[in-house]
C-alpha positions as CSV (number, residue, x, y, z in Angstrom):
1,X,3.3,15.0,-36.0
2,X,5.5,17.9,-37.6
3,X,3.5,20.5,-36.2
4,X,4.8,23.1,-33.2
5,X,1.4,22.3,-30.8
6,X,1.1,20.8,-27.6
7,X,0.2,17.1,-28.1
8,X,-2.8,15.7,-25.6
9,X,-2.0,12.5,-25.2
10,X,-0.8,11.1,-21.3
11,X,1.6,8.8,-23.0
12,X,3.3,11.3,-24.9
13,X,3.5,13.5,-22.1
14,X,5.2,10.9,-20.5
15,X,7.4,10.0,-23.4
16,X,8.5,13.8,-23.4
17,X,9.0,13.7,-20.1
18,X,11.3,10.5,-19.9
19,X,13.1,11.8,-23.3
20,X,13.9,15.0,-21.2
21,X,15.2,13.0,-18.1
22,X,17.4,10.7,-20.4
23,X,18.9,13.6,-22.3
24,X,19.4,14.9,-19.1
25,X,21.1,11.7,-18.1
26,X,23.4,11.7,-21.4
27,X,24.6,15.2,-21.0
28,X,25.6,14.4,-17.3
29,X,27.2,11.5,-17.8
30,X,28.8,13.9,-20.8
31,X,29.8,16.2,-18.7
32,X,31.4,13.6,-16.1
33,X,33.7,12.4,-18.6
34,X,34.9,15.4,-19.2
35,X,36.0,16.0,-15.4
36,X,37.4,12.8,-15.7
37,X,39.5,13.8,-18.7
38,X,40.4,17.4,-17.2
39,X,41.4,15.4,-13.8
40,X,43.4,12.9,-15.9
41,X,45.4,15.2,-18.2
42,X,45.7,18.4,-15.5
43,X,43.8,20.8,-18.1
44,X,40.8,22.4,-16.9
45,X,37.6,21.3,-18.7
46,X,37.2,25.0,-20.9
47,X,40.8,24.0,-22.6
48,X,40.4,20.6,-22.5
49,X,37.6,21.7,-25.2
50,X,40.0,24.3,-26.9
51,X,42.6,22.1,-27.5
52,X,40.1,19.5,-29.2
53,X,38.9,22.1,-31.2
54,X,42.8,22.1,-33.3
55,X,41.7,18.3,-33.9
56,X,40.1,20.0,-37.2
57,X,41.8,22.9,-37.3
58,X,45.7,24.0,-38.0
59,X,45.3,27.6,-36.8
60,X,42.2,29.3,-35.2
61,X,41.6,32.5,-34.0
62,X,40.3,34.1,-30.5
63,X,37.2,35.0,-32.6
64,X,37.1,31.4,-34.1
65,X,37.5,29.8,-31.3
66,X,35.0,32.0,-29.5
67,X,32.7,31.3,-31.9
68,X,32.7,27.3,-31.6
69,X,33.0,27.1,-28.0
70,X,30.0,29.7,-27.8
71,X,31.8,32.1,-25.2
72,X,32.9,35.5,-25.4
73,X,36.6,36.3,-26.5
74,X,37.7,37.7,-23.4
75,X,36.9,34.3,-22.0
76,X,39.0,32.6,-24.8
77,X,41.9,34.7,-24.0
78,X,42.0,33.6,-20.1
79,X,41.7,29.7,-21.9
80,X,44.6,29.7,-24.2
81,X,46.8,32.0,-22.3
82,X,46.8,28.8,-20.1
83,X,47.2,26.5,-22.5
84,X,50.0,28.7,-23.7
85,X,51.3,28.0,-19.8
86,X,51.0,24.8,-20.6
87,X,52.9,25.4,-23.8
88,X,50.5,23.3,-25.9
89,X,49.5,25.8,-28.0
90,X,51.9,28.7,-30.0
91,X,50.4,32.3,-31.4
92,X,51.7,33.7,-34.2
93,X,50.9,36.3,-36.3
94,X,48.7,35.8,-39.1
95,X,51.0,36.8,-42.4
96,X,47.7,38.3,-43.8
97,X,46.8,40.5,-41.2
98,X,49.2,41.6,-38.5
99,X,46.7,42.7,-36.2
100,X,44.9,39.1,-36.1
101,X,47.1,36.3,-33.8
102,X,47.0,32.7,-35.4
103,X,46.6,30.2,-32.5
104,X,48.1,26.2,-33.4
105,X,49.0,23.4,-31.4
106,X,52.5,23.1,-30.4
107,X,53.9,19.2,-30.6
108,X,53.3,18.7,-27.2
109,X,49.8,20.2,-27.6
110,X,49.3,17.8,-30.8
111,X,50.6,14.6,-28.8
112,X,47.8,15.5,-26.2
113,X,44.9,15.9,-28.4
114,X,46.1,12.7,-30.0
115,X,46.1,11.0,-26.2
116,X,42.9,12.5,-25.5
117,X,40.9,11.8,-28.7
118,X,42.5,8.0,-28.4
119,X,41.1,7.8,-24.7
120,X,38.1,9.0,-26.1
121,X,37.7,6.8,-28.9
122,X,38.4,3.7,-27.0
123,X,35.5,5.1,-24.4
124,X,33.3,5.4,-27.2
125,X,34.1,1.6,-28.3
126,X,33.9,0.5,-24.6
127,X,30.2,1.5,-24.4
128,X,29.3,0.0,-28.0
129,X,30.7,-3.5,-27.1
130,X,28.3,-3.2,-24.0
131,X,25.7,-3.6,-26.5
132,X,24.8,-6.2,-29.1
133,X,26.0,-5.9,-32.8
134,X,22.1,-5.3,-33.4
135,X,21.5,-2.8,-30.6
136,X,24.3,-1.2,-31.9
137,X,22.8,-0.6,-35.4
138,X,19.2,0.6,-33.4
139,X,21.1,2.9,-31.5
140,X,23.2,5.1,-34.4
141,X,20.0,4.9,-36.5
142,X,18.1,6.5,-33.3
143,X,20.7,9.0,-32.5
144,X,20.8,10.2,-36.4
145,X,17.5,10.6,-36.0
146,X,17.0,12.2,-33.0
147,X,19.6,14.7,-34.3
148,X,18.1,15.4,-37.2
149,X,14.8,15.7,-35.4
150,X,16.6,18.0,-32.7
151,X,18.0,20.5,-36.1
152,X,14.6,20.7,-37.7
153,X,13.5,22.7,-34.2
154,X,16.0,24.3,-34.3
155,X,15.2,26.0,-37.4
156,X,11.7,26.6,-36.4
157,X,12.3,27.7,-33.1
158,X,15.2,30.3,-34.8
């Protein structure tokens, strides 16, 4: 069951098979909510995903933020010099090091991540209360397991 070999069986081809179509499904359905949030709040979707990244953060760097959006740093300085347009987010210089710019969240930047991640929350609660309190419990416990599933993989495959 733990093993890295191809499994025989017809019905666990299939169940591969529909896993991949549903993750499939999730991700798009992902990835349609975020257009509808970029469409909503007039950011496009690569700083819509910036700006949530300050959500954890006070300051972050181009390399930082590079690094957790998984694209290169010239591409993160095309992203927040238009959220700087936008003026929701300020760079400073970092007192440590003033070669290194500190990027943080103006308060309009912090009053939109706040709108956003409400949105988001209460999208998050809208699809739970489609579901019974039970289905509800099945479905975390899946997902927790399906992610731990997907990490273990990932170690093997890395």
């Amino acid at each position: 069951m733990n093993e890295m070999r191809p499994f025989k069986d017809d019905f666990f081809r299939y169940q591969a098979r529909r896993f991949q179509e549903l993750m499939a499904e999730v991700v798009q359905c992902c990835e349609t909510r975020t257009a509808y949030f970029s469409e909503k709040f007039g950011i496009p979707s690569a700083e819509l995903r910036c700006l949530m990244l300050f959500r954890e953060e006070k300051y972050l760097t181009v390399k930082g933020i590079a690094q957790k959006l998984d694209v290169a740093k010239s591409r993160v300085t095309k992203i927040v010099s238009g959220l700087l347009e936008k003026g929701l987010v300020t760079r400073i210089d970092d007192p440590s090091d003033g070669r290194v710019k500190l990027i943080s969240l103006t308060r309009e930047g912090r009053a939109k991540s706040e709108e956003i991640a409400s949105l988001s929350s209460r999208m998050h609660e809208m699809i739970l209360l489609e579901m019974e309190p039970e289905e509800r419990k099945m479905v975390l416990t899946a997902l927790e397991r399906l992610r731990t599933s997907m990490e273990a993989v990932k170690e093997r495959m890395m």
